[in-house]
N, C-alpha and C positions, 0 to 999 in steps of 0.2 A: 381518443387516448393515444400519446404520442409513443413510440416504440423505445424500449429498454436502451436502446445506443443513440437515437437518433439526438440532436443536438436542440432539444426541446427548451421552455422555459420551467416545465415541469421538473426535469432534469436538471437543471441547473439552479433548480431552490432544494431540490433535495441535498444537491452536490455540497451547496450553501450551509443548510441545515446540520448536515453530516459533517462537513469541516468545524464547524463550531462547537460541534459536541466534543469533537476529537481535542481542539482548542482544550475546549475545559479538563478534559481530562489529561491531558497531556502536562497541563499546566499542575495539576492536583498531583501527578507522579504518578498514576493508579499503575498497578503492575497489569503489562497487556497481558489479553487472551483471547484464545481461537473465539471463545464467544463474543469479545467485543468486538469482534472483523466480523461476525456472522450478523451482527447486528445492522452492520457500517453496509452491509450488501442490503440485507432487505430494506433500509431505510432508503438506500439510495435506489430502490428499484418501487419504490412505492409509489403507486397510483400511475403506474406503467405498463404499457402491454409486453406482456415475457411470453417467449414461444408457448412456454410449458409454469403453471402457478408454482408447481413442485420444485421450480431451481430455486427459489427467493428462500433466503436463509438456510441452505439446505447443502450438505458438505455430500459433494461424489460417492458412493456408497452405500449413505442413510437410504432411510423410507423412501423409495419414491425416484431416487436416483442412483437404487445400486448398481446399475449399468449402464452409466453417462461414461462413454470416453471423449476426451479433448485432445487434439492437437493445436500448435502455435504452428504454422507451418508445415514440416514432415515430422516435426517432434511431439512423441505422443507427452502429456501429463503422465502423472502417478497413474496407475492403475486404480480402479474405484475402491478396489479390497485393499488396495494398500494406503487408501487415502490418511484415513484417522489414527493409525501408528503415526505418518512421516508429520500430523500434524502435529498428536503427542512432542514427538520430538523436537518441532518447529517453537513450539510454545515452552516446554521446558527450556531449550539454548537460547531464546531470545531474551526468556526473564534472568539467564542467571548472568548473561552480559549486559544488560539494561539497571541488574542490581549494582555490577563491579562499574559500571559511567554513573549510576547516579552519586558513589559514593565517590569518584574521582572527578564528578562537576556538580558541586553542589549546589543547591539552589543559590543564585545573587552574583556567583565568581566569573569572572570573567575568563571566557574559553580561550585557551592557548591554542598553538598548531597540532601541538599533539590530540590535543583534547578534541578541535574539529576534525583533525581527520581520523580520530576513532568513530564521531557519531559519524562521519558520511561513510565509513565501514560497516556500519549497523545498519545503516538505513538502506546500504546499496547489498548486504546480504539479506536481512529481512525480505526486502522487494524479491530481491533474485530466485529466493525458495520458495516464495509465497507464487512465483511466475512459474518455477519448475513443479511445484508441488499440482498448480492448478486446482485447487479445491472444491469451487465453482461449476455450475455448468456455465455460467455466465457472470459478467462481470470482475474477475479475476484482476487485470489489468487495473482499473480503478481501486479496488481492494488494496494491491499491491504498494501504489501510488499513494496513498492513505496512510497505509504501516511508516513508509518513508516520513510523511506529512507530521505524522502523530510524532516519530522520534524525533527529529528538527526543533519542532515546537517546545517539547519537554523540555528538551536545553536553551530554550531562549532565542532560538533560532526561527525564522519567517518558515511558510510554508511552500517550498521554492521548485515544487514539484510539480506541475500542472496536471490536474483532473480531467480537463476537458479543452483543447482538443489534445490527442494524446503530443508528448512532444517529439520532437525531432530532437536534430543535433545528435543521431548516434542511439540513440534511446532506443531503437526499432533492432537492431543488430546487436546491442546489449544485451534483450533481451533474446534474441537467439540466442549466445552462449550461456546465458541462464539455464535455460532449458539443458544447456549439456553440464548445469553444474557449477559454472564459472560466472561468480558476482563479481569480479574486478573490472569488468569493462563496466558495469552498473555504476562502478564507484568512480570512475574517471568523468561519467556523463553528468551525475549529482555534482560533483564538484563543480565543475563550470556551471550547470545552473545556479547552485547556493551563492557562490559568488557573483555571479551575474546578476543576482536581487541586490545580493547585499550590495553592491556599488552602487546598486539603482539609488538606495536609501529606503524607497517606498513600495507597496506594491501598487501598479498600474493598472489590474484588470480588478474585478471580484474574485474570490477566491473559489467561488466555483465554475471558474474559467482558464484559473491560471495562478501564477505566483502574484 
């Protein structure tokens, strides 16, 4: 059984599996929730060896993990007791901004500048809170990378965020200042990727590898 991070085949059909689900829904407009990211983690950890069975599907806090802490670095996550408030909150503020883009890019219309660099504002704050929150004991990062994934898609946009291997280009020190709060470097590193597909035309890898 291959390890939960290691760069498996098992791994990268869940990665596979997991992106397409998000595909569908993203496409369908479902309004996101903490439950469909708790989902997007145990699927993608499934038939994996995880330190501990307790982290799959299971937010910092809950049963089993009320005293997991994480850090990125020197930066600790949420606290576990403060987990499921700041997630309330995470998923309240994502749906009532994902409500005001859907009705200012409706399904068919073709996205202006404003309109793209509203969603890679969403996508690089979702990411950023979902990296500060750390909700996870594990897998957090892929989680995060997903959220991004799933909004792109909704608007007609490729999934331009790589799953596996994690990316570069800035993306590592981005998410330092995530931790302290700050999504705008998040949103300067999406942007160069979104548009680096988009010139491509196509994507190059599977998407559970990459854009």
């Amino acid at each position: 059984m291959a390890d939960w991070d290691a760069d498996s085949t098992r791994l990268r059909q869940n990665l596979t599996q997991v992106l397409r689900d998000i595909r569908d829904s993203a496409q369908r407009r479902d309004t996101p929730t903490i439950e469909a990211a708790r989902k997007w983690q145990a699927d993608t950890m499934a038939g994996l060896e995880v330190p501990d069975p307790t982290f799959i599907g299971r937010f910092r806090g809950e049963d089993g993990v009320e005293n997991i802490r994480v850090w990125v670095g020197r930066a600790e996550g949420v606290p576990p007791a403060g987990v499921a408030k700041q997630l309330q909150e995470f998923e309240q503020r994502l749906q009532e901004v994902v409500a005001a883009l859907d009705q200012s890019c409706p399904v068919g219309q073709e996205l202006d500048a404003d309109g793209l660099a509203a969603i890679i504002d969403v996508c690089a704050w979702a990411h950023s809170e979902w990296v500060r929150i750390h909700p996870f004991a594990n897998g957090n990062g892929r989680t995060a990378r997903l959220w991004a994934n799933f909004l792109l898609m909704r608007y007609g946009l490729p999934p331009a965020i790589w799953l596996r291997p994690r990316p570069d280009g800035g993306y590592a020190a981005a998410g330092a200042r995530a931790m302290a709060g700050d999504w705008k470097p998040t949103a300067v590193v999406f942007r160069k990727m979104l548009l680096a597909v988009l010139a491509a035309g196509r994507r190059r890898t599977p998407p559970s590898a990459g854009p």
